[in-house]
C-alpha positions as CSV (number, residue, x, y, z in Angstrom):
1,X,94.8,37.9,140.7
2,X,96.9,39.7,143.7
3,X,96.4,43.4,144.4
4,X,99.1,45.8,145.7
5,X,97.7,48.6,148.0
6,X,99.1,51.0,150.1
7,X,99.7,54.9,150.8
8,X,102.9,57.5,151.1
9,X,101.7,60.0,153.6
10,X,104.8,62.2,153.1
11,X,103.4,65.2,154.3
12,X,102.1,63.5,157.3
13,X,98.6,64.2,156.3
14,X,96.8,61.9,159.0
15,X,96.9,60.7,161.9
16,X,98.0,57.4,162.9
17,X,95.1,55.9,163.4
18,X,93.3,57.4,160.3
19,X,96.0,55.8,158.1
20,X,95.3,52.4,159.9
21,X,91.2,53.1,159.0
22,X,92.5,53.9,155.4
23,X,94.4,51.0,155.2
24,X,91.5,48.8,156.6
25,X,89.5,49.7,153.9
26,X,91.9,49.5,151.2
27,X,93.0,46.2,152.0
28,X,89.4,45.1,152.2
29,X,88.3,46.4,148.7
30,X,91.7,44.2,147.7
31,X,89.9,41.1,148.9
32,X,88.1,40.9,145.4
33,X,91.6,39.9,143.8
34,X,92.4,37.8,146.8
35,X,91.9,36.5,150.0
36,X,94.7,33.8,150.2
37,X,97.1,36.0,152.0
38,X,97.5,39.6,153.5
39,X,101.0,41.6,154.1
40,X,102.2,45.3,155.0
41,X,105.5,46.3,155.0
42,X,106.6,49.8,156.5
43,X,109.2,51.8,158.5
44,X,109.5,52.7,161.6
45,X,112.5,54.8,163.6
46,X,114.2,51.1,164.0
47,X,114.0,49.5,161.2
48,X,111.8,48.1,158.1
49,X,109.0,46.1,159.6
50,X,107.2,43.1,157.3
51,X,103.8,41.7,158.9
52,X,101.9,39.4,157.0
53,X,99.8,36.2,157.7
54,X,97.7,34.0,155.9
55,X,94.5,35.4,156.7
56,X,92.0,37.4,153.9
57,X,92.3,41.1,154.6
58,X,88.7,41.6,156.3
59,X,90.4,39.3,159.7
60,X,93.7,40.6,159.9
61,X,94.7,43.0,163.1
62,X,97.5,45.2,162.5
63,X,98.9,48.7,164.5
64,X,101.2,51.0,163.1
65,X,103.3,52.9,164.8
66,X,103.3,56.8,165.3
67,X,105.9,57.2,163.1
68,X,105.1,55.2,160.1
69,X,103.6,57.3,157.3
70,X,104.9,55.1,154.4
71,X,103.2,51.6,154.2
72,X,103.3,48.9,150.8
73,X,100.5,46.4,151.0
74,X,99.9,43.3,149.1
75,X,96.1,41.0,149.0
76,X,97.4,37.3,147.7
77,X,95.8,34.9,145.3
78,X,97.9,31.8,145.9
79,X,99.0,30.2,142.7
80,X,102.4,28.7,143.8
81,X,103.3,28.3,147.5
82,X,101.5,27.2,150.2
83,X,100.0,30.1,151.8
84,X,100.0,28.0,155.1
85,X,103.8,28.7,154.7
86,X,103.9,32.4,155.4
87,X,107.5,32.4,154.2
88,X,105.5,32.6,150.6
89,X,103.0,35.6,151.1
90,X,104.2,38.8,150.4
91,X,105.5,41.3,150.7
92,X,109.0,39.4,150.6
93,X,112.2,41.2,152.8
94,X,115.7,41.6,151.2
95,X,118.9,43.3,151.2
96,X,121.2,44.7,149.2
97,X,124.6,46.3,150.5
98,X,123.5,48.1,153.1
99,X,119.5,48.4,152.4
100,X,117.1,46.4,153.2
101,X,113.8,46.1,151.6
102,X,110.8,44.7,151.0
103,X,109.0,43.7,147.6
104,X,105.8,42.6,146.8
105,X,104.7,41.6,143.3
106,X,100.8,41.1,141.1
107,X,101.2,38.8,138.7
108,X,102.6,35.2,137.7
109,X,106.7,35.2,136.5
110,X,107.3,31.9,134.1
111,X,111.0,31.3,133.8
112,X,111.7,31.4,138.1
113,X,113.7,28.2,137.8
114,X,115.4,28.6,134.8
115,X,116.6,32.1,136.1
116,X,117.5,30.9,139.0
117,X,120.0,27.9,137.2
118,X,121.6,30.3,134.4
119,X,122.7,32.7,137.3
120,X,123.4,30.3,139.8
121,X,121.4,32.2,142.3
122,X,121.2,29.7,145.7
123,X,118.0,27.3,146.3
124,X,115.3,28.9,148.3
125,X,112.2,27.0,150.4
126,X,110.5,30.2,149.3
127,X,108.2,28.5,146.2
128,X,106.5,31.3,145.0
129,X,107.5,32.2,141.6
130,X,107.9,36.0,142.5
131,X,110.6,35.2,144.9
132,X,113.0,36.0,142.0
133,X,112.5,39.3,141.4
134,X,114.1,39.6,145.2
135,X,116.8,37.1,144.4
136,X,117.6,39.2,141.4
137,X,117.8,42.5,143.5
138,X,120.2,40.7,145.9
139,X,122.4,39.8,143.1
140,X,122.9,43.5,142.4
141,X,125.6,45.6,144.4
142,X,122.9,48.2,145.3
143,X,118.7,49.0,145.3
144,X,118.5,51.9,142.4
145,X,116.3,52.6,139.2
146,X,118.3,51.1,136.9
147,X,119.2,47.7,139.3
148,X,115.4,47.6,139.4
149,X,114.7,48.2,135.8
150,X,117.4,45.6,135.1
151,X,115.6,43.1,137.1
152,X,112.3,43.9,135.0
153,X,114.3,42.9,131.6
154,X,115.5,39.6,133.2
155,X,111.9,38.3,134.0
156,X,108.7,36.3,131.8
157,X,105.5,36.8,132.6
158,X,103.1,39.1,133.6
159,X,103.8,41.6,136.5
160,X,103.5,45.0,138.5
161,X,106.1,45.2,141.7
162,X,106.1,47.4,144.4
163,X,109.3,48.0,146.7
164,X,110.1,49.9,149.6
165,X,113.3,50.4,151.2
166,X,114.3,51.3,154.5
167,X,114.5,54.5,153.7
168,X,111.0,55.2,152.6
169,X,111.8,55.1,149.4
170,X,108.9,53.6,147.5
171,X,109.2,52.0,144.0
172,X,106.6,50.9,141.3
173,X,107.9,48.5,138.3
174,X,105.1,48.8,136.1
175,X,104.8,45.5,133.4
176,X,101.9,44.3,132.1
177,X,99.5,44.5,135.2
178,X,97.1,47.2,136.4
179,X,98.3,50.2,138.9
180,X,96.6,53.3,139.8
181,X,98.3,55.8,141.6
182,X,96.7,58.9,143.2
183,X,98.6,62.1,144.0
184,X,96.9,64.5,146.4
185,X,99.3,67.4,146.5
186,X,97.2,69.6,148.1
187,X,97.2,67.6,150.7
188,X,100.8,65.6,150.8
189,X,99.9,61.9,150.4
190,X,100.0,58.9,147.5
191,X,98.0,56.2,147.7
192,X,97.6,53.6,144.8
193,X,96.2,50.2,144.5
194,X,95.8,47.6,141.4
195,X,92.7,49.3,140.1
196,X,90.6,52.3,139.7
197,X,87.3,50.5,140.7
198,X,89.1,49.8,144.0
199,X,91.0,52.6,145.4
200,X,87.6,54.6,144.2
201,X,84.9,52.3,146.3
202,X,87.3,52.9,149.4
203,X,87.5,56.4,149.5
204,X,83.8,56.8,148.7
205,X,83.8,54.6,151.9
206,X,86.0,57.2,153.5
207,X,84.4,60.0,152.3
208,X,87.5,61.3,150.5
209,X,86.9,60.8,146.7
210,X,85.8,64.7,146.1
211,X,89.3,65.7,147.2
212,X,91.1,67.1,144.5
213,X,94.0,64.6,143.1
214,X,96.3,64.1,140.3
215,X,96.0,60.7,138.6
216,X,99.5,59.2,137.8
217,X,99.7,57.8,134.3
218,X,102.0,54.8,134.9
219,X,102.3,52.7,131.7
220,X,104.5,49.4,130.8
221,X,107.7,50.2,131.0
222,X,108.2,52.7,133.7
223,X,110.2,52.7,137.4
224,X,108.3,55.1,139.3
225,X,110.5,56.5,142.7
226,X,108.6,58.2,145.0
227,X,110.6,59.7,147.9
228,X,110.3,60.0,151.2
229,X,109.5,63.4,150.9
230,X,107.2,62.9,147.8
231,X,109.1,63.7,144.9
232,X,108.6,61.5,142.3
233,X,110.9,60.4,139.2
234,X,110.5,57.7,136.6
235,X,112.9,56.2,134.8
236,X,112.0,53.3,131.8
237,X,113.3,49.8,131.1
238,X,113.0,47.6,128.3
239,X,109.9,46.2,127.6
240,X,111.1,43.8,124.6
241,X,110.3,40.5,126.3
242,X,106.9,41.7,127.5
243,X,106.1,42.6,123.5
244,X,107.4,39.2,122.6
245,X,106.1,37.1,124.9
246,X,104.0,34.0,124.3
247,X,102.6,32.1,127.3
248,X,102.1,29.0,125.5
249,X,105.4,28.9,124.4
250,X,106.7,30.0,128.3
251,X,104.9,27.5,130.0
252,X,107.2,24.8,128.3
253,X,110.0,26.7,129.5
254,X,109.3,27.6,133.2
255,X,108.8,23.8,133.9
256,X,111.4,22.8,131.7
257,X,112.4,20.5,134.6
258,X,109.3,19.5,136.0
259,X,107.4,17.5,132.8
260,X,104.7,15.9,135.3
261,X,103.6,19.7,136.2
262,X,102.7,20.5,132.3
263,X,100.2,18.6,132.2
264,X,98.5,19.9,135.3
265,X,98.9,24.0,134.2
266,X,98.1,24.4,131.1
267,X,98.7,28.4,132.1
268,X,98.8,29.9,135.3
269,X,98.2,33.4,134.7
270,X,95.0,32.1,132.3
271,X,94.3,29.8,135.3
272,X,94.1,32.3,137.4
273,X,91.8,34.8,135.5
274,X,89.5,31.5,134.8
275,X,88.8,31.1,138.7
276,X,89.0,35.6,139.2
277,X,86.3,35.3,136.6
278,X,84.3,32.5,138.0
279,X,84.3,34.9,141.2
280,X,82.3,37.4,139.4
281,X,79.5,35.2,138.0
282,X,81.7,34.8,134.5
283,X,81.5,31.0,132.5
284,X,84.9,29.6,131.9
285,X,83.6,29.5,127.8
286,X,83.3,33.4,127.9
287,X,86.7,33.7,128.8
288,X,88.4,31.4,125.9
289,X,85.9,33.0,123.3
290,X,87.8,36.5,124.5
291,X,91.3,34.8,124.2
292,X,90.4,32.7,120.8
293,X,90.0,36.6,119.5
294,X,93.1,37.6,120.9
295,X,92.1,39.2,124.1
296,X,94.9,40.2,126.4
297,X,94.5,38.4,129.7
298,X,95.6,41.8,131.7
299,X,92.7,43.4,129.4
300,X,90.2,40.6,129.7
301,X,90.7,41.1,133.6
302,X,90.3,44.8,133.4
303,X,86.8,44.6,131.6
304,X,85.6,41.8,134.3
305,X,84.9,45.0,136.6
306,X,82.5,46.5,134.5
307,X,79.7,43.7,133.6
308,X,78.5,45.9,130.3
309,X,81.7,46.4,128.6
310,X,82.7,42.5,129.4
311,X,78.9,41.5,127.5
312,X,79.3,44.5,125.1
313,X,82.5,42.4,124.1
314,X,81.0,39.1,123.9
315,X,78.1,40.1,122.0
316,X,80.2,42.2,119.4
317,X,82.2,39.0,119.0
318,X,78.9,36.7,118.0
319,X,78.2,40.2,116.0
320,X,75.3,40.9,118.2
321,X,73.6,44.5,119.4
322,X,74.2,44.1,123.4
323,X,71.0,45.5,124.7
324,X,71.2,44.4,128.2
325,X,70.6,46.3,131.5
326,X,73.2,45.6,133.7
């Protein structure tokens, strides 16, 4: 599982070498939902700035500038693309009219080729399946709420994107994946990350969790714009194909070209939570017994943070007392 980080320091509420310290740590509590990859993309007085590299988040050296306040971050889990190739890590640039963005995306998308034929969108050597979501953007005459909420509708699978343009604009397209978003007015900063657990253990590290801050419901469904000057707006899109999906049935259909590869992914979202959960201790059987009962995957991975609710579920499901101390 990938993990989006970041902050929107509109207010210009530290210094530029605090936000790189911030961003340290942030990106290094991300390494628990990957290590494949690391990326930042951000603003400066010149232009929008992408630096990413194939490196887990703990060996990666990165400056930022004195006037960039506004930087996306992405931790990858490869499960299509060489991460060797860095043209495959996020975050991924674009451009649309005149703006130019960048977009990174948690999650696996299903129908990337068969998208990509319908619409006749051009070939790419970019083979990571969330390269679409950028070719879809650049299909549209502009970067807006409802070009990005269009985009949403269009694609299968599971999925949380973050974009920023070059104008520090900052968007979240919240699908079936985990966000948390942080809003410390008092003080005139954002930050967010994939979940709670992390963006909590890192500013305990920083010794900023007892600020006082507003936590942004985002729920499936919504474009969240934030500006650069902090206001923020949301806007919904369709959620009908998330409601309706089945992966079995979508795995048939996002290799609908490619019959050798059925046989070797049975699921790659399910493949991925198999080897997130083997990360924490977790057997492979404790996962299918979850999914046999209808588990959500995006739930299944929520409740692998917190041993006694994942062993709380498993025992309820043998229709056992969990007693355990964990």
């Amino acid at each position: 599982m990938c993990a989006v980080f970041g902050i929107i320091d509109y207010n210009c509420a530290f210094t530029t070498k605090q936000r790189e310290k911030l961003l340290k740590v942030l990106s290094r509590e991300c390494e628990i939902r990957g290590t494949g990859a690391t990326g930042f993309a951000f603003n400066t007085k010149d232009h929008l700035t992408i630096y990413k590299r194939p490196l887990a988040a703990h060996k990666l050296r990165f400056h930022l500038k004195d006037d960039t306040n506004i930087i996306m971050g992405h931790t990858r889990m490869a499960t299509q693309g060489n991460k060797s190739d860095n043209r495959n890590n996020h975050p991924f640039p674009g451009k649309v009219g005149g703006t130019e963005f960048a977009l990174a995306h948690n999650g696996v998308l299903q129908n990337d080729f068969k998208l990509r034929t319908e619409m006749n969108l051009s070939k790419t050597p970019i083979e990571t399946n969330s390269y679409i979501a950028m070719q879809l953007l650049e299909n549209s005459k502009t970067l807006s709420t409802k070009t990005i909420a269009a985009m949403a509708e269009k694609v299968l699978g599971s999925f949380v994107f973050t974009i920023l343009d070059d104008r520090n604009n900052m968007y979240f397209v919240k699908g079936d994946n985990p966000l948390v978003l942080y809003n410390y007015e008092n003080y005139g900063f954002y930050v967010y990350a994939s979940t709670k657990e992390i963006l909590d253990r890192a500013f305990i590290k920083l010794g900023l969790l007892a600020l006082p801050h507003t936590d942004i419901l985002a729920t499936c469904g919504d474009v969240i714009r934030i500006d650069n000057k902090g206001a923020l707006t949301c806007t919904q899109f369709d959620t009908t194909n998330l409601k309706t999906q089945d992966y079995s049935c979508l795995l048939s259909h996002r290799y609908w070209c490619k019959e050798d590869m059925e046989e070797k992914q049975e699921n790659s979202e399910i493949s991925e939570l198999k080897a997130f959960a083997i990360s924490m201790g977790v057997l492979e059987e404790y996962i299918d017994m979850l999914l046999d009962y209808s588990y959500n995957p995006a739930t299944i991975e929520e409740i692998l943070y917190y041993p006694r609710d994942f062993y709380e579920s498993i025992y309820e499901l043998l229709g056992y007392d969990y007693c355990g101390d964990l």
